[in-house]
C-alpha positions as CSV (number, residue, x, y, z in Angstrom):
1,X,2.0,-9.3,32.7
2,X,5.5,-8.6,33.3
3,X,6.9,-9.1,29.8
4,X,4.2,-7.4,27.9
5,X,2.3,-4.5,30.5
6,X,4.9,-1.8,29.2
7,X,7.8,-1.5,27.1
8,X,9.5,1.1,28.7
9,X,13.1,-0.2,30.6
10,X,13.5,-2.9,28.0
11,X,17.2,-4.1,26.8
12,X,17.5,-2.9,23.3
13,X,20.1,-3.5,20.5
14,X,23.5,-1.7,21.4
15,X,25.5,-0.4,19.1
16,X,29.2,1.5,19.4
17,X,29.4,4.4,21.3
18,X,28.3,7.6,19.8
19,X,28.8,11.4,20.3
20,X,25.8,13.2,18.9
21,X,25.0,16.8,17.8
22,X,21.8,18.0,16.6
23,X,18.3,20.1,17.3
24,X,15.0,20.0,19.7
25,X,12.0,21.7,19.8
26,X,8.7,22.5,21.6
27,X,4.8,21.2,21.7
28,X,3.7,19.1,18.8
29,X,2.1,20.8,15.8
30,X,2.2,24.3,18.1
31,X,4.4,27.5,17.1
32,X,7.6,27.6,17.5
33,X,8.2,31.2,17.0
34,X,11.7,31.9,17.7
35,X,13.0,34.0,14.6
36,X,14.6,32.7,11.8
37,X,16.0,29.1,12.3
38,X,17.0,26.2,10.3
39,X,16.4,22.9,11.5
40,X,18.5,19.7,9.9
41,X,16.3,16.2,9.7
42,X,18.1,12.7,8.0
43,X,15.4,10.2,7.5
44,X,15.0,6.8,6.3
45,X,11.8,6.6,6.4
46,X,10.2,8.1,3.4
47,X,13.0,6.3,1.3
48,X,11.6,5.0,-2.0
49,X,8.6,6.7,-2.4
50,X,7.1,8.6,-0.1
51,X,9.8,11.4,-0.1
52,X,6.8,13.8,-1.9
53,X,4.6,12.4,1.3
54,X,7.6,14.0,3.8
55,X,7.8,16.9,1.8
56,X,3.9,17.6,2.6
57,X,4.1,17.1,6.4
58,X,7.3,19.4,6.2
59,X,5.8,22.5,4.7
60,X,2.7,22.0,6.6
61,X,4.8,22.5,10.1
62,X,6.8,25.1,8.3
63,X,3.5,26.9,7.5
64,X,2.6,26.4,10.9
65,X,5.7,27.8,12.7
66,X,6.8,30.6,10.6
67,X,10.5,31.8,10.6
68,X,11.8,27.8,11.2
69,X,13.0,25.8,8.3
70,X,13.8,22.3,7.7
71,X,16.6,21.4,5.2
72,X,15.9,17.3,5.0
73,X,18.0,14.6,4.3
74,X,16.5,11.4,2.8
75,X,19.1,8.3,2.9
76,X,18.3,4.8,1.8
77,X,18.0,2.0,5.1
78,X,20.8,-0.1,3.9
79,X,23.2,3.1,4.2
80,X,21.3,4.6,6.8
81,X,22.8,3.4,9.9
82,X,26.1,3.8,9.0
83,X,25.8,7.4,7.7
84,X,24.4,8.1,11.0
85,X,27.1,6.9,13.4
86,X,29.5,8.3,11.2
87,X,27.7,11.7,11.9
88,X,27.6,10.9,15.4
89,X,30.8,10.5,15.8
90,X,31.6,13.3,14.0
91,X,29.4,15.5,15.7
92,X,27.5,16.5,12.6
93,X,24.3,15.1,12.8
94,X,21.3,16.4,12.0
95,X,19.2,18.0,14.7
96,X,16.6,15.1,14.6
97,X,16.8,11.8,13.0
98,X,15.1,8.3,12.5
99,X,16.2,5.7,15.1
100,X,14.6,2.2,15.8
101,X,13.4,0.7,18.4
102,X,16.5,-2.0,18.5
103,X,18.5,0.8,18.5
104,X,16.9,3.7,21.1
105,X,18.4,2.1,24.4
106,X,21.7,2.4,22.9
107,X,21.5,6.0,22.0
108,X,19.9,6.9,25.1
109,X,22.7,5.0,27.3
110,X,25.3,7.3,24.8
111,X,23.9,10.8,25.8
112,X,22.8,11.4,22.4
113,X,19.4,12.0,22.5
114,X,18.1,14.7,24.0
115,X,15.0,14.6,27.1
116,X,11.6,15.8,25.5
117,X,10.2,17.6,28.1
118,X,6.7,18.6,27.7
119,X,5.6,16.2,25.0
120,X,2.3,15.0,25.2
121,X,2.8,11.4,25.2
122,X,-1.0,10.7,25.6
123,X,-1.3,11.5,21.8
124,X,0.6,8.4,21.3
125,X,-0.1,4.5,21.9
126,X,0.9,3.6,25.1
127,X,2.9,1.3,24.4
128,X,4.5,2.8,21.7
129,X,5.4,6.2,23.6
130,X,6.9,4.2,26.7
131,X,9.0,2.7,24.6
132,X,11.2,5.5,23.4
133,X,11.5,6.5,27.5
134,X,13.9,5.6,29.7
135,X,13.3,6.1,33.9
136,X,10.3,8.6,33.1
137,X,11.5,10.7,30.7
138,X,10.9,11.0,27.2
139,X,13.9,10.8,24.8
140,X,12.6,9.7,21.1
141,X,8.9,10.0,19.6
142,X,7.5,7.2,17.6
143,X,6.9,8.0,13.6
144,X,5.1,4.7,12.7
145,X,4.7,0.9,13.9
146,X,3.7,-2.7,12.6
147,X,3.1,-5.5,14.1
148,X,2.7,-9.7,14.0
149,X,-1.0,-11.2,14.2
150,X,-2.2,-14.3,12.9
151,X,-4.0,-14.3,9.9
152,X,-6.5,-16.8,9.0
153,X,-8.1,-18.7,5.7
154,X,-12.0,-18.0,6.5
155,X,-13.1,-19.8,3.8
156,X,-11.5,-23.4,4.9
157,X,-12.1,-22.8,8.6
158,X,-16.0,-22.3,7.3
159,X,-15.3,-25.5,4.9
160,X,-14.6,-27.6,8.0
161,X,-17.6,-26.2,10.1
162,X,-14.9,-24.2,12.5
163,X,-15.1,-21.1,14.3
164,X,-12.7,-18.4,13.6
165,X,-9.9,-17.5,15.5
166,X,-10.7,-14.7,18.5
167,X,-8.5,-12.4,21.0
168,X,-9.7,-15.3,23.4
169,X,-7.7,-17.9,21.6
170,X,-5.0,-20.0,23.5
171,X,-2.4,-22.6,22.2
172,X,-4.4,-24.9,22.9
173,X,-7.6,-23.6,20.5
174,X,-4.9,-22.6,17.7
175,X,-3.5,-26.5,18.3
176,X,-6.7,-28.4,18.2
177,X,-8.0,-25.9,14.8
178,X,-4.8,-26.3,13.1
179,X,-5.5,-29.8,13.6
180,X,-8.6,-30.4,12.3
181,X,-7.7,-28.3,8.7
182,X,-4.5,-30.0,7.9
183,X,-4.9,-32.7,5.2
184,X,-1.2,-32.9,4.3
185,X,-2.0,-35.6,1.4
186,X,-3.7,-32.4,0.0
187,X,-1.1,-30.4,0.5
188,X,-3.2,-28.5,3.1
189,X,-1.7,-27.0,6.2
190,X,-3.6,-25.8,9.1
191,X,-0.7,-23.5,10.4
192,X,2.7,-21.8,9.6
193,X,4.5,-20.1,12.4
194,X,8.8,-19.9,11.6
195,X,11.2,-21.8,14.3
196,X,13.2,-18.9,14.6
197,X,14.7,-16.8,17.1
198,X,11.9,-14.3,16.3
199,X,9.2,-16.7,17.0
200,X,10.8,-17.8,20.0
201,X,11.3,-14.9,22.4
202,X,7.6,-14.0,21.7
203,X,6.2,-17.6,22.2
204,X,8.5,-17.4,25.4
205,X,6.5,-14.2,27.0
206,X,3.0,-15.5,25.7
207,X,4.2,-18.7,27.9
208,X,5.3,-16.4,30.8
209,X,9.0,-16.7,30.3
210,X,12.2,-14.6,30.3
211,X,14.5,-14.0,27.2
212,X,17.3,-12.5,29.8
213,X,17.6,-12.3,33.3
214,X,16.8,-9.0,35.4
215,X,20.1,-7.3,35.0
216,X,20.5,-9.1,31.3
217,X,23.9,-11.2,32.5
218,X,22.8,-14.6,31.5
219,X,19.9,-15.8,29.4
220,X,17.0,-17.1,31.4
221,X,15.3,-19.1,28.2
222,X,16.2,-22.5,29.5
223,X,13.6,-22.7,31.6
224,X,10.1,-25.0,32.3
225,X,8.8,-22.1,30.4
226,X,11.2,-22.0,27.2
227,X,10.7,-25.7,26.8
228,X,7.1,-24.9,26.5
229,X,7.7,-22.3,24.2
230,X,10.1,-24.4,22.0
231,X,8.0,-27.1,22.1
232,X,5.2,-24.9,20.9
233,X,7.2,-24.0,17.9
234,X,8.9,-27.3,17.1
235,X,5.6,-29.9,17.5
236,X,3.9,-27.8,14.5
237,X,6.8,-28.9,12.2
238,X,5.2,-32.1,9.8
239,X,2.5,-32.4,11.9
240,X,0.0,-29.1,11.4
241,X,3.0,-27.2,9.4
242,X,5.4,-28.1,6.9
243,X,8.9,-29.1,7.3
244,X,11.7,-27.2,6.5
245,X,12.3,-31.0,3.6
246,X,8.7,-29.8,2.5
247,X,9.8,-26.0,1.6
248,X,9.4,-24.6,5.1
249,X,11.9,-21.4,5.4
250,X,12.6,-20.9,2.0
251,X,11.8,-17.2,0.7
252,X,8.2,-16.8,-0.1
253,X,7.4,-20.1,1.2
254,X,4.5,-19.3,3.6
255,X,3.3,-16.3,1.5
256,X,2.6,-18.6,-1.8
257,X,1.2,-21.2,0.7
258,X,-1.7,-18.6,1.6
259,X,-2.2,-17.0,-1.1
260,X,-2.9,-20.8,-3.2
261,X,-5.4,-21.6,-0.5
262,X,-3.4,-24.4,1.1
263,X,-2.6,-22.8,4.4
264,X,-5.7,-21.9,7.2
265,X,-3.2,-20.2,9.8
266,X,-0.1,-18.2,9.3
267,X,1.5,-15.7,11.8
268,X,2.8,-12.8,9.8
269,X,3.1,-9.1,10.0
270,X,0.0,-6.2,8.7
271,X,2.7,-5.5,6.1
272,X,1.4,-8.7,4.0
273,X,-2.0,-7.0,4.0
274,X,-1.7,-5.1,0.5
275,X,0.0,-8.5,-1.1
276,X,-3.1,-9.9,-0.1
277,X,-5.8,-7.5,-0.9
278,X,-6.8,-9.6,-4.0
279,X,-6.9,-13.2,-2.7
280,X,-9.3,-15.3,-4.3
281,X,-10.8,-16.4,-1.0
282,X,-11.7,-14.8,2.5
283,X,-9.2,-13.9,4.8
284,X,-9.2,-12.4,8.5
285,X,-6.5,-11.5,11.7
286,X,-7.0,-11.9,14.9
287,X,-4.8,-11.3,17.9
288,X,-1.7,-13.7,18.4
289,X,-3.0,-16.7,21.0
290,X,-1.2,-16.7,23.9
291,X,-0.2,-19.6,27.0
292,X,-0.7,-17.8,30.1
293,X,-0.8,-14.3,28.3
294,X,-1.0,-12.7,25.1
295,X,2.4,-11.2,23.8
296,X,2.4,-9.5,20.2
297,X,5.4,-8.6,18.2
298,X,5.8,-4.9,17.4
299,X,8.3,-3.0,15.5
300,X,8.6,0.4,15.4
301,X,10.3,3.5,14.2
302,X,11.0,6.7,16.2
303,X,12.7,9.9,15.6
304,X,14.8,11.4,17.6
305,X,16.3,15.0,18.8
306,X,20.4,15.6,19.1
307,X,21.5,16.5,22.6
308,X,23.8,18.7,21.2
309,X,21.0,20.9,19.5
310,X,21.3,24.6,19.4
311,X,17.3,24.6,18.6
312,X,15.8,22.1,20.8
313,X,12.6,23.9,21.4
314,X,11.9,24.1,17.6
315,X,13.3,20.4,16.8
316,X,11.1,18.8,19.6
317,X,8.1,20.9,18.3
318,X,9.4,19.1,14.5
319,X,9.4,15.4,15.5
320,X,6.3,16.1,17.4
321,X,4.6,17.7,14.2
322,X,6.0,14.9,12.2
323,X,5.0,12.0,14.8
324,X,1.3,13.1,15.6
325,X,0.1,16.0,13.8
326,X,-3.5,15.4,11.9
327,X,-1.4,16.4,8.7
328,X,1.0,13.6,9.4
329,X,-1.7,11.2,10.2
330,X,-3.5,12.1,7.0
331,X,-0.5,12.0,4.5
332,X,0.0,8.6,6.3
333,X,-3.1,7.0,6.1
334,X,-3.6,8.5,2.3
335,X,-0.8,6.8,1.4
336,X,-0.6,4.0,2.8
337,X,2.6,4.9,4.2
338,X,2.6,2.8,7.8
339,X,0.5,3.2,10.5
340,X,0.8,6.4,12.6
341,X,1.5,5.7,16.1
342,X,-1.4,7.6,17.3
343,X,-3.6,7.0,20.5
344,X,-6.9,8.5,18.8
345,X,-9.3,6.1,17.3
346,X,-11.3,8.3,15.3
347,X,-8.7,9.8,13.8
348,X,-7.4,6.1,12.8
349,X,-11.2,5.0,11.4
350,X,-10.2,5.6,7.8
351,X,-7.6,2.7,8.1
352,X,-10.3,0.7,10.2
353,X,-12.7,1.0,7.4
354,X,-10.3,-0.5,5.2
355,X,-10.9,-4.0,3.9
356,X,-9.7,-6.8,4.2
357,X,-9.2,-7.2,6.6
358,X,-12.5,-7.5,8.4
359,X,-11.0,-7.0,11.4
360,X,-8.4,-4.3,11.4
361,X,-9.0,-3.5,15.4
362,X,-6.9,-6.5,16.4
363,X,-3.9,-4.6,15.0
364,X,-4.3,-2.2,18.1
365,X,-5.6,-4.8,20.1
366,X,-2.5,-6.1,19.9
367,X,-0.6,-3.5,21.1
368,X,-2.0,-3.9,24.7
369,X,0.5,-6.8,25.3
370,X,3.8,-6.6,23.6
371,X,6.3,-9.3,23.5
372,X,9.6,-6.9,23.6
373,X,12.9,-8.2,21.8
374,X,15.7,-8.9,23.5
375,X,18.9,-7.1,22.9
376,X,22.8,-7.8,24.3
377,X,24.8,-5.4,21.9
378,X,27.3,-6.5,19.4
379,X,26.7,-10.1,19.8
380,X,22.8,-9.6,19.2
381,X,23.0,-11.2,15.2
382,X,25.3,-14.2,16.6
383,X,22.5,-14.7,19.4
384,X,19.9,-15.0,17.2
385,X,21.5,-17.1,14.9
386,X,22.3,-19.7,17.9
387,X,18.7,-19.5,18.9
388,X,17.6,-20.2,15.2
389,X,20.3,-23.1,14.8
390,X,19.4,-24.8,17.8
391,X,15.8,-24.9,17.3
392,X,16.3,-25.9,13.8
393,X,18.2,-29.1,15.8
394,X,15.3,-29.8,17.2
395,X,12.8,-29.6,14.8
396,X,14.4,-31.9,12.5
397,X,15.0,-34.6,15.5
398,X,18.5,-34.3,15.9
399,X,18.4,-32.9,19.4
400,X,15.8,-33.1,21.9
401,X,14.2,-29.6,23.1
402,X,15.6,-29.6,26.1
403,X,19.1,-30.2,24.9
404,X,18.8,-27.5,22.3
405,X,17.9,-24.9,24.7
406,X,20.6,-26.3,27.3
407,X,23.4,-25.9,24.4
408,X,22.0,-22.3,22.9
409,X,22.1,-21.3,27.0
410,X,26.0,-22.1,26.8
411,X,26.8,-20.2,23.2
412,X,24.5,-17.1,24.1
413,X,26.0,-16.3,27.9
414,X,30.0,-15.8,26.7
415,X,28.3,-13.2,24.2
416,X,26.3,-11.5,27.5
417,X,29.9,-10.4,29.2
């Protein structure tokens, strides 16, 4: 289970270098009595309409830790990133701030973050919490995480006399299923999975493959198992899943599809689940099938501490209160505001309780084995945009799989250098 046991180690997007400056702090949701001190957070996170929901979880630790305030900064995604490297570089930023995960390994190779000692990391998902450390040590907390699972149509797998889709599932199940419920003269589809480069470096851990070779020098995809992974993608196309001709890719697409009944398979992320709280039939998830293993894709946020901090006792205490504190995890689930990344099911049952879906467990279920993105720097958009092009050659027959993975191998290793 190499590719999915942990996430910790993992290549992650780079970015430029950076120079940070900022604040740390102490045990989650404790005291952090140290006299009167202002703490500085920037955030993207509660952007457009949860900045009341912040605000809550911020008085609550200030209640909670007299004599330490925290001035926040609330900047839309699409300027957030930029406003923070500038503040990087400028060694003005705040004393804790969002990150992602595509962007942690960069920050943590830079020096900016600073080591969380004495977090207690078994409040956290596993996964989740190892992947914000680098070499043992703890450098960024995760705020919230989604994930990828396959939903499924229950009322046309029960119209065809089928069982549902279980953790147990394979290719091979999901194939033979998605088989039997496709009447494409009815405009019916038994599955809908993109042929993208997101698709792909998942499908190539469930098959056992590697993205990237051990020291990340040259890709590793063309492989026995990345033709089985493309394969996997690319055979769906007209047969169990429409063609890109048939509306396939086109914004919405796969949404409308499920939502008008006509699709019994689709792998999507949890965030769909509100769009399709009133669906006129009855829907379900289940874990993604796997090949050899089960690999899930998971996205995170994280928040982070400046190495440069004049207050790292009360900053770490901060993004620990913010990350795993029962007020954070009620504001959160209350709202509807992400999932918390907690470890603690009984704290989580609320959301469990919530239908649909049915089966809301195989979100965490699926954290156990995590497919983890691959990440080369600056050329990570152009290498994802190769992987994309090429499969798309080969799903519409004008390449052979093997001969698209052969010519993404030689665009993506002149961007690894």
């Amino acid at each position: 289970m190499k590719h999915t046991a942990s996430l910790a180690g993992a290549g992650v997007l780079a970015a430029s270098a950076l120079v940070l400056a900022g604040c740390s702090g102490g045990e989650g949701g404790g005291s952090a009595d140290s006299g009167e001190v202002t703490i500085t957070y920037t955030n993207f996170i509660s952007a457009g309409g949860n900045e009341d929901n912040l605000a809550t979880i911020v008085e609550a630790f200030e209640a909670e830790n007299p004599g330490v305030t925290v001035e926040v900064t609330t900047l839309p995604y699409s300027d957030y990133f930029t406003a923070l490297q500038t503040d990087l570089a400028g060694g003005t930023a705040s004393d804790v701030f969002d990150i992602e995960y595509a962007n942690y390994a960069s920050y943590q190779q830079s020096g900016v973050l600073a080591a969380l000692d004495g977090v207690d990391t078994s409040a956290y998902q596993a996964s989740l919490a190892e992947a914000y450390a680098t070499d043992g040590t703890q450098y960024a907390l995760p705020s919230s995480f989604s994930n990828v699972v396959l939903f499924y149509n229950a009322d046309l797998f029960d119209a065809a006399g089928l069982d549902y889709p279980t953790s147990e599932w394979t290719w091979a199940d999901e194939a033979a299923a998605a088989d039997a419920l496709t009447d494409a003269d009815a405009g019916v589809w038994g599955d809908y999975q993109p042929i993208s480069y997101h698709e792909f470096y998942k499908a190539l851990a469930q098959a056992g493959g590697d993205f990237l070779n051990a020291d990340g020098t040259a890709v590793a995809f063309n492989s026995p198992q990345g033709v089985a992974a493309a394969e996997w993608l690319v055979g769906k196309s007209g047969v169990t899943m429409p063609t890109t001709e048939q509306g396939a890719g086109t914004p919405d697409f796969d949404s409308g599809l499920f939502v008008d009944g006509k699709l019994a398979m689709w792998h999507t992320g949890i965030w769909m689940f509100g769009a399709l709280a009133d669906a006129g039939f009855t829907w379900d998830i289940a874990v993604e099938p796997g090949d050899v293993q089960h690999a899930s894709a998971m996205f995170s946020n994280a928040v982070g501490v400046s190495a440069g901090t004049e207050h790292l006792e009360q900053a770490t205490a901060f993004a620990e209160f913010l990350t795993s504190s029962q007020t954070a995890v009620d504001v959160r689930l209350d709202a509807g505001w992400e999932l918390p990344p907690i470890a603690d099911e009984d704290e989580l049952s609320a959301y469990l309780e919530q239908t649909p879906p049915q089966n809301r467990q195989a979100v965490f279920d699926s954290l156990e084995e995590v497919a983890l993105a691959p990440s080369i720097g600056d050329g990570q958009a152009e290498m994802q945009d190769i992987i994309s092009e090429e499969l798309a050659e080969a799903a519409a027959g004008r390449k052979s799989v093997e001969q698209a993975l052969s010519d993404a191998e030689e665009r993506v290793n002149p961007l690894l250098g």
